[in-house]
BAVEX-410880 format. One record per residue (C-alpha): residue number from 1; residue in one letter; x, z, y. Coordinates in Angstrom, 1 decimal, always signed. Each point is the difference from the previous one (the first is absolute). Layout:
REM BAVEX-410880
NUM; A; X; Z; Y
...
REM end
This chain:
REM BAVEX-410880
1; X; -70.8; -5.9; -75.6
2; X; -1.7; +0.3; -3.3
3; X; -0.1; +3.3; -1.2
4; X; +2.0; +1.1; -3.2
5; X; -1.8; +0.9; -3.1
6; X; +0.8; +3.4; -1.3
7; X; +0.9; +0.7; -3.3
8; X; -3.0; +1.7; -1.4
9; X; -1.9; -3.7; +1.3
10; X; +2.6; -1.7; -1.5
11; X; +0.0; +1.5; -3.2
12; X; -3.7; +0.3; +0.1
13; X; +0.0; -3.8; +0.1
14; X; +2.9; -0.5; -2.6
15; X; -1.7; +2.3; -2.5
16; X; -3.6; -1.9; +0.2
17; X; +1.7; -3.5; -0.9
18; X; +2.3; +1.3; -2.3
19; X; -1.8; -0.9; -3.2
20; X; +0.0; -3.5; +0.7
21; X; +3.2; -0.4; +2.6
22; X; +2.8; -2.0; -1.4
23; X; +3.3; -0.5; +1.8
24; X; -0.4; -2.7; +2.9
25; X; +3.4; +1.2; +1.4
26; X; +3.4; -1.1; -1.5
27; X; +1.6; +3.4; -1.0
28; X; +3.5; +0.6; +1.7
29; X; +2.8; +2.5; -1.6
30; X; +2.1; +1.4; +2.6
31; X; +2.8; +1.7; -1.2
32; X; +2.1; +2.5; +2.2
33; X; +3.5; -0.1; -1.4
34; X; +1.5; +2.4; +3.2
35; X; +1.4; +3.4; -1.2
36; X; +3.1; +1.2; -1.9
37; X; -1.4; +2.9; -1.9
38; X; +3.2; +2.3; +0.4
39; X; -2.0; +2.6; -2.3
40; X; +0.9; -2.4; -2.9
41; X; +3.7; +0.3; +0.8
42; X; +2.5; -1.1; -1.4
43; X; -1.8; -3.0; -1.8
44; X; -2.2; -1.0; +3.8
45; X; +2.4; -0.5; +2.6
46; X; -0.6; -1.7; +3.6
47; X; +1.5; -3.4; -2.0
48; X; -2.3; +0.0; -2.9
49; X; -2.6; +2.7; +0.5
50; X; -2.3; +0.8; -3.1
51; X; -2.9; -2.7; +0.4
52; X; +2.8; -2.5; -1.2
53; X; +0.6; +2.1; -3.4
54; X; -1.9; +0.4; -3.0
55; X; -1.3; +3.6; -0.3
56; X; -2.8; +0.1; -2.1
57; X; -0.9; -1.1; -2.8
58; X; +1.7; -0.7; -3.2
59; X; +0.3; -3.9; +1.9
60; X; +2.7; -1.7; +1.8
61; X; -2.3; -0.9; +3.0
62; X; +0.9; +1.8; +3.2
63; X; -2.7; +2.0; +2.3
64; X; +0.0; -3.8; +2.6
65; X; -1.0; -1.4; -3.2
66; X; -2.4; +2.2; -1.6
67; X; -1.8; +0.4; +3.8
68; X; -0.5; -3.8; -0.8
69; X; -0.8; -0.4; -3.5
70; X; -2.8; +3.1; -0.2
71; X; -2.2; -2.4; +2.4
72; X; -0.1; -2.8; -2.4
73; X; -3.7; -0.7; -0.8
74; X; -1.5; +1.1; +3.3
75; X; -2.3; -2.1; +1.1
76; X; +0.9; -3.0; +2.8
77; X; +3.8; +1.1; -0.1
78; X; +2.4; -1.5; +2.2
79; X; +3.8; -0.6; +0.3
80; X; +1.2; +3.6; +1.7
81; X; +1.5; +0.5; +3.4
82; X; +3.4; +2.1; -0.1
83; X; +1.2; +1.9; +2.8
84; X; +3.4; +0.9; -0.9
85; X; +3.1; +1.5; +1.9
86; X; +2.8; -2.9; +0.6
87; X; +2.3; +1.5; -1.7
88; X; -2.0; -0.3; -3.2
89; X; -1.4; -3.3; +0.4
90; X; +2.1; -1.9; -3.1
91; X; -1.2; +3.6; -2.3
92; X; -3.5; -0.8; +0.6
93; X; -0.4; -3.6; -0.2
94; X; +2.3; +0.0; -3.6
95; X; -2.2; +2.6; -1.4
96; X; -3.3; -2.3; +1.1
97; X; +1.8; -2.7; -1.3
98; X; +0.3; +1.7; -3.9
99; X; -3.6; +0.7; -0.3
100; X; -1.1; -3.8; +1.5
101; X; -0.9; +1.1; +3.0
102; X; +0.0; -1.7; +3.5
103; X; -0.8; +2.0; +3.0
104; X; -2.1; -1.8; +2.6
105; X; +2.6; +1.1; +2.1
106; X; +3.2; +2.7; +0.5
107; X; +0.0; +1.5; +3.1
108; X; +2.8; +1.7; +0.7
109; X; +0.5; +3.4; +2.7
110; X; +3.0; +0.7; +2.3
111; X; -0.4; +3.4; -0.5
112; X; -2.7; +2.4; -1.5
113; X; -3.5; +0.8; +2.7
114; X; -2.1; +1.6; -3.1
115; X; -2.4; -1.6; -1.1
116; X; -2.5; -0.6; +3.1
117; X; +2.2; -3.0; +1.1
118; X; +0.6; -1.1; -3.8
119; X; -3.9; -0.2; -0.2
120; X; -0.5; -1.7; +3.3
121; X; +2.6; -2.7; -0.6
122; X; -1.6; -0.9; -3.4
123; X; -3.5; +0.1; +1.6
124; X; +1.4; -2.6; +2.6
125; X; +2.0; -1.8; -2.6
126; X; -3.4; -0.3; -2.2
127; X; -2.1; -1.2; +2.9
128; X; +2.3; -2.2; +1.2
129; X; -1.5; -3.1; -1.5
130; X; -3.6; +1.2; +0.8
131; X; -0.8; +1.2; -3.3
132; X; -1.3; +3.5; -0.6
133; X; +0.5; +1.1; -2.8
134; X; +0.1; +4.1; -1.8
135; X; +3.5; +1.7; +0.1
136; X; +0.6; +2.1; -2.5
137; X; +2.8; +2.3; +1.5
138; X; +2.3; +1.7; -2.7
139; X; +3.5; +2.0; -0.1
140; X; +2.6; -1.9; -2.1
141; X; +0.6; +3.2; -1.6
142; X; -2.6; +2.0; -1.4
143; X; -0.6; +0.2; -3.7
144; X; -3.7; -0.2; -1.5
145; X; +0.0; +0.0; -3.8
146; X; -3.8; -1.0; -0.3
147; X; +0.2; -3.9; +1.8
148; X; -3.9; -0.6; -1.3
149; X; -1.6; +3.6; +1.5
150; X; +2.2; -1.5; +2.9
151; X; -1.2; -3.5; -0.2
152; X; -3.5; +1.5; +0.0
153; X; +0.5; +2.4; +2.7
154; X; +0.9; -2.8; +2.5
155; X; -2.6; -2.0; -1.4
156; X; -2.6; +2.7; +0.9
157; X; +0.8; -0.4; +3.9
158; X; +0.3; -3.3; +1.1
159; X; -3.5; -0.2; +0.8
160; X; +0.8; +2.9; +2.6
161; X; +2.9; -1.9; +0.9
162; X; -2.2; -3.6; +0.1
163; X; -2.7; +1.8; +2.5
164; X; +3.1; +1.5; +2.3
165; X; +0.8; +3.4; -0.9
166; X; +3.4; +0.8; -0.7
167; X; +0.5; +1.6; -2.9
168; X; +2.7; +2.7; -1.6
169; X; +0.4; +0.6; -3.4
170; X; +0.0; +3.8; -0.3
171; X; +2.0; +1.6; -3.0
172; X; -1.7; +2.4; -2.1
173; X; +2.0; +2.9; +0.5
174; X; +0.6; +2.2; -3.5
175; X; +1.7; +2.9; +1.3
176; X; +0.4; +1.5; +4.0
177; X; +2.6; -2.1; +1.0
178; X; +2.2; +1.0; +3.2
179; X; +2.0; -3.0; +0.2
180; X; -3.0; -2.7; +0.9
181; X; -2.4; -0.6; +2.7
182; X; -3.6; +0.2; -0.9
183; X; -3.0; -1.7; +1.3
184; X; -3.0; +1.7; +0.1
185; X; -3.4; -2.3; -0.9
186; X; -3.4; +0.8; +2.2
187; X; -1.6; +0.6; -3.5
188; X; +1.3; +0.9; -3.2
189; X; +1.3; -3.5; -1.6
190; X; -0.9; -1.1; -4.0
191; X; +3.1; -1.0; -1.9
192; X; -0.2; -1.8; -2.9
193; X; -0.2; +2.0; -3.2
194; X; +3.0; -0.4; -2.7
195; X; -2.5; -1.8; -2.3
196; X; -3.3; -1.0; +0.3
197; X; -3.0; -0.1; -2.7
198; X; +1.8; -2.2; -2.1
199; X; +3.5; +1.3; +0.1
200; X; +0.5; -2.9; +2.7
201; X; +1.3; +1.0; +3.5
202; X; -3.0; +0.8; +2.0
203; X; -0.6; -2.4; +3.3
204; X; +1.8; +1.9; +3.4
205; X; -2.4; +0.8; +2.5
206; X; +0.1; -1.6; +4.0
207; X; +2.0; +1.2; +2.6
208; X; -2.1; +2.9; +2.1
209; X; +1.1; +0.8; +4.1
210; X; +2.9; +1.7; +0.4
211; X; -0.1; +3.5; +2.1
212; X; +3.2; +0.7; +1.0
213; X; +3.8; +0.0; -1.1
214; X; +1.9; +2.7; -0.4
215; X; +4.1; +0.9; -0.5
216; X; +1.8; +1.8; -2.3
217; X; -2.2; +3.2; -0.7
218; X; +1.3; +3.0; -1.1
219; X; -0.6; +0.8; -3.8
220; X; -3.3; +2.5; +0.8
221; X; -1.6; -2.8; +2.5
222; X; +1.0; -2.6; -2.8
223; X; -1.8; +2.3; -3.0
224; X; -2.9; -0.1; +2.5
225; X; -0.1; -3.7; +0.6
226; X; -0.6; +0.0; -3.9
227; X; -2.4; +2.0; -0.6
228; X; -1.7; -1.6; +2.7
229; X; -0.1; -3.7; -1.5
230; X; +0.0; -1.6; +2.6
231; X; +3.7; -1.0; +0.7
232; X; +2.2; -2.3; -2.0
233; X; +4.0; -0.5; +1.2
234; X; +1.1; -2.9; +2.1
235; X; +1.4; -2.7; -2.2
236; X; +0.6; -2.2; +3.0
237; X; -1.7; -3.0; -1.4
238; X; -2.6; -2.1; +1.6
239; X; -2.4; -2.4; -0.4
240; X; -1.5; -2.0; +2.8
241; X; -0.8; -3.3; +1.7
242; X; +2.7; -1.4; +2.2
243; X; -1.9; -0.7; +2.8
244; X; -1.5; +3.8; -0.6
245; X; +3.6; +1.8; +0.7
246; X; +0.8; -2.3; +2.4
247; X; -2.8; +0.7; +2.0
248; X; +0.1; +3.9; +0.0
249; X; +4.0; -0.4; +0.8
250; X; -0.8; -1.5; +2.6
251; X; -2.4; +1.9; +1.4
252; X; +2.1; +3.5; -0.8
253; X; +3.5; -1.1; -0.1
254; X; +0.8; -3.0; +2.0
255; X; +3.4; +0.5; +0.8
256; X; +0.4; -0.4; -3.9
257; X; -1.9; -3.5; +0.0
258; X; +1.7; -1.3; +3.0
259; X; +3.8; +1.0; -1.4
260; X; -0.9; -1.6; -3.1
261; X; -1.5; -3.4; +1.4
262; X; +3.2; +0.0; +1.7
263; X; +2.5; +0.7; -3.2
264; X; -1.8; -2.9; -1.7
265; X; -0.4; -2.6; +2.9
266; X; +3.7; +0.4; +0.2
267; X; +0.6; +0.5; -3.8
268; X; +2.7; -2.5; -1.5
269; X; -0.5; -2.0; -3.7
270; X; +3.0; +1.4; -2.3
271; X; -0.7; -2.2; -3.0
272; X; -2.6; +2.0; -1.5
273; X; -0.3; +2.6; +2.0
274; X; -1.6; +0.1; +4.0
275; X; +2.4; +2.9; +1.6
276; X; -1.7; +1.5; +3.1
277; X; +1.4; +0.3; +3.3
278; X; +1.9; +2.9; +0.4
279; X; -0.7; +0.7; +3.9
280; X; -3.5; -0.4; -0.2
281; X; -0.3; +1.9; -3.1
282; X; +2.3; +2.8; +0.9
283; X; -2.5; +1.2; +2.8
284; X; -2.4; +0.2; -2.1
285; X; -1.1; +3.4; -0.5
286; X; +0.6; +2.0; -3.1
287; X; -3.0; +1.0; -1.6
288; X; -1.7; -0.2; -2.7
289; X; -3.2; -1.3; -0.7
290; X; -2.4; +3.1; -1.0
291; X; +1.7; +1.8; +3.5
292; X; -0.6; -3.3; +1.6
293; X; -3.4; -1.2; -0.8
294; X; -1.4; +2.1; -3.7
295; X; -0.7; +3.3; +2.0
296; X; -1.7; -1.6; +2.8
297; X; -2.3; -2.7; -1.1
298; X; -4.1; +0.6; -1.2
299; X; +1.2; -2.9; -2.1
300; X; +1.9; +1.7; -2.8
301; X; -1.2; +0.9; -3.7
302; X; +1.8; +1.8; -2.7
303; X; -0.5; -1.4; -3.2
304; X; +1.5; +2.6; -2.9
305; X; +2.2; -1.6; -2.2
306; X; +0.7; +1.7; -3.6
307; X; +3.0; -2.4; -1.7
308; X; +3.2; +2.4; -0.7
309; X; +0.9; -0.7; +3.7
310; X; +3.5; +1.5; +0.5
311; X; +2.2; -1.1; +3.4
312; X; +3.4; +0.9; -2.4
313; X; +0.8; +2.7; +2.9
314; X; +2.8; +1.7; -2.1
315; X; +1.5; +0.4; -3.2
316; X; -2.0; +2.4; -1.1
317; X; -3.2; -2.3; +0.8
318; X; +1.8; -2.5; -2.4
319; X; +0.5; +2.1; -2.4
320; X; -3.9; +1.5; -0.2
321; X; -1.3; -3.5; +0.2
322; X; +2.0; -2.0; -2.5
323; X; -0.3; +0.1; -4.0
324; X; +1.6; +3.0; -1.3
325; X; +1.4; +0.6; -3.5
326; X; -1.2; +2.8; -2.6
327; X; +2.1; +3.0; +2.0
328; X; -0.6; -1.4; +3.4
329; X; +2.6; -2.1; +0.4
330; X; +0.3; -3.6; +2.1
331; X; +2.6; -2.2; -0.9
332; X; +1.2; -3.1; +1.9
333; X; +3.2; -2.1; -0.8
334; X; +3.0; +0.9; -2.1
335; X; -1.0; +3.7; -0.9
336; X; +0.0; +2.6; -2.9
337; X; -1.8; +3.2; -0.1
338; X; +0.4; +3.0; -2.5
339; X; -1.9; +3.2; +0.3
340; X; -0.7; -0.7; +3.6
341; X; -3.8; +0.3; +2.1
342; X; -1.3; -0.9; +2.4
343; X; +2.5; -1.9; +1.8
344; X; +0.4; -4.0; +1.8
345; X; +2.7; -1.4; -1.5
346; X; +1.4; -3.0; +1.5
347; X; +2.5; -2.1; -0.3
348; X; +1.5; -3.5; +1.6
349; X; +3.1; -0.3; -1.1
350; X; +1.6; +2.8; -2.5
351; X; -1.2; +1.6; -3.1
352; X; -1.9; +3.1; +1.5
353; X; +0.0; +3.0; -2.5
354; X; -2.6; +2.5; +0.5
355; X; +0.8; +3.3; -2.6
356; X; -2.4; +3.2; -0.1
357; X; -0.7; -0.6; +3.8
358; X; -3.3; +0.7; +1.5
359; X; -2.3; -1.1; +3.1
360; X; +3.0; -2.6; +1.3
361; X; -0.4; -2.5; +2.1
362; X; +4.0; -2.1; -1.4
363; X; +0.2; -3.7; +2.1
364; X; +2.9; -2.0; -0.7
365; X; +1.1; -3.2; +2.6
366; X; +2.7; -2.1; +0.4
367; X; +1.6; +2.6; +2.4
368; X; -2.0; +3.3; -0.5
369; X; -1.0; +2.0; -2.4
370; X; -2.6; +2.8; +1.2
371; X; -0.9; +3.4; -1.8
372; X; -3.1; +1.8; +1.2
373; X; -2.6; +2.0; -1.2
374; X; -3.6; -1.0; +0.4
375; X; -1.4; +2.4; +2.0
376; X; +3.1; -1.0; +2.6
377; X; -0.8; -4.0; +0.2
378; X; -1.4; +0.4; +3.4
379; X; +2.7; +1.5; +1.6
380; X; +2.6; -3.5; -1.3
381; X; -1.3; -1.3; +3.9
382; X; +1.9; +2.8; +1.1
383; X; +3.3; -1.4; -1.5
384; X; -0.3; -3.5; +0.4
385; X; -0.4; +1.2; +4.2
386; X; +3.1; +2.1; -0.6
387; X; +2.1; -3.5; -1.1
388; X; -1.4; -1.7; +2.6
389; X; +1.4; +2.0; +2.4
390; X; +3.3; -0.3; -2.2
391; X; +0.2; -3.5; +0.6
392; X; -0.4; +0.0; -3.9
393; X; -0.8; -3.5; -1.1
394; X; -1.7; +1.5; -3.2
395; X; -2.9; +0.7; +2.5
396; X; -1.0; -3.4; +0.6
397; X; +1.9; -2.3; -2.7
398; X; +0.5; -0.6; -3.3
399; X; +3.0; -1.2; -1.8
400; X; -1.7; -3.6; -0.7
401; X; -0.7; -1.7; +3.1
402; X; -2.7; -2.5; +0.2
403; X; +0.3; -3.3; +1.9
404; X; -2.0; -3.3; +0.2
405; X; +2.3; -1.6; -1.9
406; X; +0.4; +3.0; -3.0
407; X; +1.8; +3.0; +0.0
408; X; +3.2; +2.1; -0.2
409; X; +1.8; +2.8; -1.1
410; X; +2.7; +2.2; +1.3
411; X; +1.7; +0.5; -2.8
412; X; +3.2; +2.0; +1.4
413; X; +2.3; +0.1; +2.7
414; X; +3.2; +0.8; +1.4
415; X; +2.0; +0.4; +3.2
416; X; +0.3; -3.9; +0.5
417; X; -2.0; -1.3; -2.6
418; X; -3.8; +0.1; -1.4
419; X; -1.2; -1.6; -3.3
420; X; -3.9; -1.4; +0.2
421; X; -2.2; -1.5; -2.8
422; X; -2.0; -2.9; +1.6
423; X; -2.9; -1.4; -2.0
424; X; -1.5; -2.9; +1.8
425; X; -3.8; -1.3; -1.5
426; X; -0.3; -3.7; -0.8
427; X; -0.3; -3.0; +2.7
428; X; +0.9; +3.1; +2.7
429; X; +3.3; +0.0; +1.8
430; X; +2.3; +1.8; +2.2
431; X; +0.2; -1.2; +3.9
432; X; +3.0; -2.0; +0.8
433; X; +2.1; +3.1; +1.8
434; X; +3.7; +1.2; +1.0
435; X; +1.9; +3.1; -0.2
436; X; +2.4; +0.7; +2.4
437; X; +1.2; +3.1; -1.1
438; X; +0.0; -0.6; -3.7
439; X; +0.5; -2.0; -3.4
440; X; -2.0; -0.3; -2.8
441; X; +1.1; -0.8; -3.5
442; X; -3.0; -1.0; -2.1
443; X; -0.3; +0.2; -3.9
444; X; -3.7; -1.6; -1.5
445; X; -0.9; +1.9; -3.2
446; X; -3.4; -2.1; -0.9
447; X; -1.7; -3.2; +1.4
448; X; +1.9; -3.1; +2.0
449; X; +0.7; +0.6; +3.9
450; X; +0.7; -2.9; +2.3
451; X; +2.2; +1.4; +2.7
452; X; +0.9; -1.5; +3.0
453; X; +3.2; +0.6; +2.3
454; X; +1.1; -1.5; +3.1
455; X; -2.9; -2.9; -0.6
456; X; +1.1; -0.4; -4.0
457; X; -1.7; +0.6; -2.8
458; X; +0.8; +1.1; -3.5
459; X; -1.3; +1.2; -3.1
460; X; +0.4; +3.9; -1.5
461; X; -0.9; +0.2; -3.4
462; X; -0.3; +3.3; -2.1
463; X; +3.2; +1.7; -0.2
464; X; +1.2; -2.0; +2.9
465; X; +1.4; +0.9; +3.2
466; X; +0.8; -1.1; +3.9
467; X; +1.6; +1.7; +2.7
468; X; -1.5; +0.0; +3.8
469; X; +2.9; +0.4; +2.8
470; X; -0.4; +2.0; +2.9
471; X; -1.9; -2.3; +2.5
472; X; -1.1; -2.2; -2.3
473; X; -3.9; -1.5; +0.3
474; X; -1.4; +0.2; -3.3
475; X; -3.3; +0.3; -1.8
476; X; -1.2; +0.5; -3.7
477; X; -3.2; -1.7; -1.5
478; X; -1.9; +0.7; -3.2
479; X; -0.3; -3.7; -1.3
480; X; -1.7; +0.8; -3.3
481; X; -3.1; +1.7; -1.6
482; X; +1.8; +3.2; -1.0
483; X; +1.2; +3.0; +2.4
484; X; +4.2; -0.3; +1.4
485; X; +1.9; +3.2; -1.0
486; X; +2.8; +0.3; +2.0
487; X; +2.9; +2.5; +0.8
488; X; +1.3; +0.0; +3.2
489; X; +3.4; +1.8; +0.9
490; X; +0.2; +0.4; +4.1
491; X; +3.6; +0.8; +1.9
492; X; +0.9; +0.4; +3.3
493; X; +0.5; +2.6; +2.7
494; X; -3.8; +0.0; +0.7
495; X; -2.5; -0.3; -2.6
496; X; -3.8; +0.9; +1.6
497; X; -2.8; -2.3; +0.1
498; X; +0.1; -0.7; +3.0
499; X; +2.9; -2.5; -0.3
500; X; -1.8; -2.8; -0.5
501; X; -0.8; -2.7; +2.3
502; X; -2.8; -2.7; -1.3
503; X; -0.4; -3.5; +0.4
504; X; -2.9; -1.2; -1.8
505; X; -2.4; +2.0; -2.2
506; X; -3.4; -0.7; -2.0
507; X; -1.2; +3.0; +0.9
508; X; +0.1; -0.4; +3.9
509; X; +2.7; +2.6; +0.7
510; X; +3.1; -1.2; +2.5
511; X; +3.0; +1.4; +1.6
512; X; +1.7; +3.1; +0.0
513; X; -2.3; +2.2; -2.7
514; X; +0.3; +3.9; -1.6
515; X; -0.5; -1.1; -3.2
516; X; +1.1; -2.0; -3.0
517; X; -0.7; -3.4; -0.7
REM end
């Protein structure tokens, strides 16, 4: 067996061609989109956690967007490879969809396995051709204000990464955090300056070996680590060849490799998306990748990266990395503010009115309006558990419901009834489905719907309406180039989702099913 090259060789290598090295390898985003970040509650919930909103910025892109967009002028680029959680698989390809954006491919998990198996599966999935090319792993939602320090920073190791070493991007740590893990580098790393001789950002330095990984300190060990300069906090993004990961998976956790070949020899096209098979990849084990390979390897090199990193852990993270106004102040949606500092006002729906308050953290949803100070936003995982074990479905859902098709609304209920707003996108359209427990009485407030009953059709115009008997197979489809607004009025003894029995669907959903549409 040929031996493995350690990372000082590696580097040593990388560093003496790195004058005149340009990329030979295509360069592969993958972008985790797992996680529900429950500290951002009530806004990130299990259905529409907070890489799919837009946080920062004064912009309307979302964090899966900007993740994308900051990598635009890298070098050898290449379509990205998703891994998303099925339940989220219409979220993610939409919001690729509004910045022009094609994934090379959607792969979609069963359940979450951290991000070990999420790595090996797109290391597999890149390979699978024979091509070889750099992955560029990244977290759907982490906010880095400076995208050309960050360009740069990734530009600086994929010579590392070319030669075989895996490399880490270590954040620059600017006060003794408690919350992060830090890696520790063999020797004392160079970050690049804010500005170099000519005001212009100054060049990163390489990667250098990595010593060893280490948790959560306390906020003494953490003070130490830097004054000691030698430790940055783990980002949890990577940079390295595919055939490089593969190999030291392999070698240090098979049982990962051999689950994942398995979920994808076994995975199933769903239009756009290849959904892995859910045996194989529910024995996978969970892990994640620095437990699983990072801490054990003589391959791995932390490369400090200086950008205005932030992984949005809270609301009072937000709040210290966004714009602020002249007392303080950020401001997001329909909001005023009088003699108030300090504070995160936000709001989704309502006018939120913020009046001589100080260091507030105010979020307004569809469903839930939260009140908290700042120095309290890490304890909101704490109440989000407490509704789970309520059975609360403000833990998990919002109001607005997302589907394939569109969305809807729960607009209000009663004993026997339930009023929904239904907005279906152009060209999409419901599956052909029965009730048998209900009847629906639908009113179209903007756009044309053809509607079909019982194997008829017929068209709903604005300010038009149709009724749908109990037991009657129907369907709804957005013929034209602007959304359907609909209001549908359900009766019957029994009105949950999961009355609904399909018969054909776009979107390759049959049967009996828990939810609408």
């Amino acid at each position: 067996m040929t031996a493995t090259p350690s990372a000082a060789a590696t580097l040593s290598s990388a560093t003496a061609s790195a004058g005149s090295a340009t990329t030979s390898s295509a360069l592969v985003p993958v972008i985790l989109c797992g996680g529900t970040g429950t500290r951002l509650w009530p806004l990130s919930r299990a259905s529409y956690p907070k890489q799919y909103w837009a946080l920062a910025g004064s912009g309307e892109e979302t964090l899966l967007q900007q993740t994308q967009l900051r990598l635009r002028g890298l070098g050898g680029l290449a379509a990205p490879l998703l891994i998303c959680n099925e339940d989220h698989r219409f979220i993610g390809a939409e919001q690729m969809r509004q910045i022009g954006v094609e994934p090379a491919a959607i792969l979609l998990e069963p359940m979450g396995r951290n991000t070990a198996p999420a790595v090996a599966v797109a290391a597999l999935q890149a390979t699978a051709r024979g091509e070889d090319p750099l992955l560029l792993v990244l977290a759907a939602d982490h906010v880095i204000r400076e995208a050309e320090r960050f360009r740069a920073t990734v530009a600086a190791g994929i010579p590392a990464a070319e030669a075989g070493a895996l490399v880490t991007f270590g954040i620059v740590p600017t006060a003794p955090e408690t919350g992060y893990g830090y890696i520790e580098a063999a020797t004392a790393p160079e970050a690049a300056s804010a500005a170099g001789a000519n005001g212009t950002s100054a060049a990163p330095q390489g990667p250098v070996p990595i010593a060893r990984f280490v948790e959560k300190p306390d906020r003494a060990t953490a003070e130490g680590f830097l004054a000691s300069g030698r430790f940055t906090w783990n980002s949890g993004m990577f940079l390295f060849k595919a055939s490089a990961i593969l190999a030291e998976l392999e070698r240090l956790a098979p049982e990962v490799v051999s689950a994942c070949r398995a979920a994808l020899e076994h995975d199933s096209a769903d239009l756009d998306f290849l959904r892995l098979e859910r045996e194989a990849f529910a024995g996978c084990p969970n892990v994640a990748i620095d437990v699983a390979v990072m801490e054990k390897t003589d391959r791995g090199a932390v490369l400090p990266l200086e950008a205005g990193w932030s992984d949005v852990g809270s609301w009072s993270a937000l709040w210290e990395t966004a714009d602020q106004d002249a007392e303080g102040n950020v401001l997001r949606g329909r909001v005023i503010s009088q003699d108030s500092r300090n504070c995160y006002l936000r709001s989704e729906h309502r006018l939120v009115v913020g009046l001589g308050v100080e260091d507030l953290v105010v979020v307004e949803t569809d469903d839930v309006v939260l009140v908290a100070h700042r120095d309290r936003a890490q304890d909101i995982k704490a109440v989000v558990g407490q509704l789970e074990q309520e059975g609360a479905r403000e833990s998990r859902a919002h109001r607005r419901i997302y589907r394939p098709w569109g969305s809807y609304d729960g607009v209000t209920e009663g004993e026997r009834w339930q009023v929904k707003k239904i907005v279906v996108n152009p060209g999409a359209s419901l599956s052909l489905q029965m009730h048998h427990h209900r009847a629906e009485h639908w009113v179209v407030v903007a756009g044309t719907a053809v509607v079909e009953k019982n194997g008829v059709e017929e068209l709903v115009g604005e300010n038009q309406s149709t009724y749908i008997p109990l037991g009657c197979k129907h369907r709804l489809t957005n013929p034209g180039r602007i959304p359907v607004e609909m209001i549908e009025v359900q009766s019957g003894p029994y009105l949950g989702e999961d009355d609904i029995v399909r018969f054909e669907d776009l979107y390759g959903r049959s049967g009996r099913v828990a939810v609408k549409g």
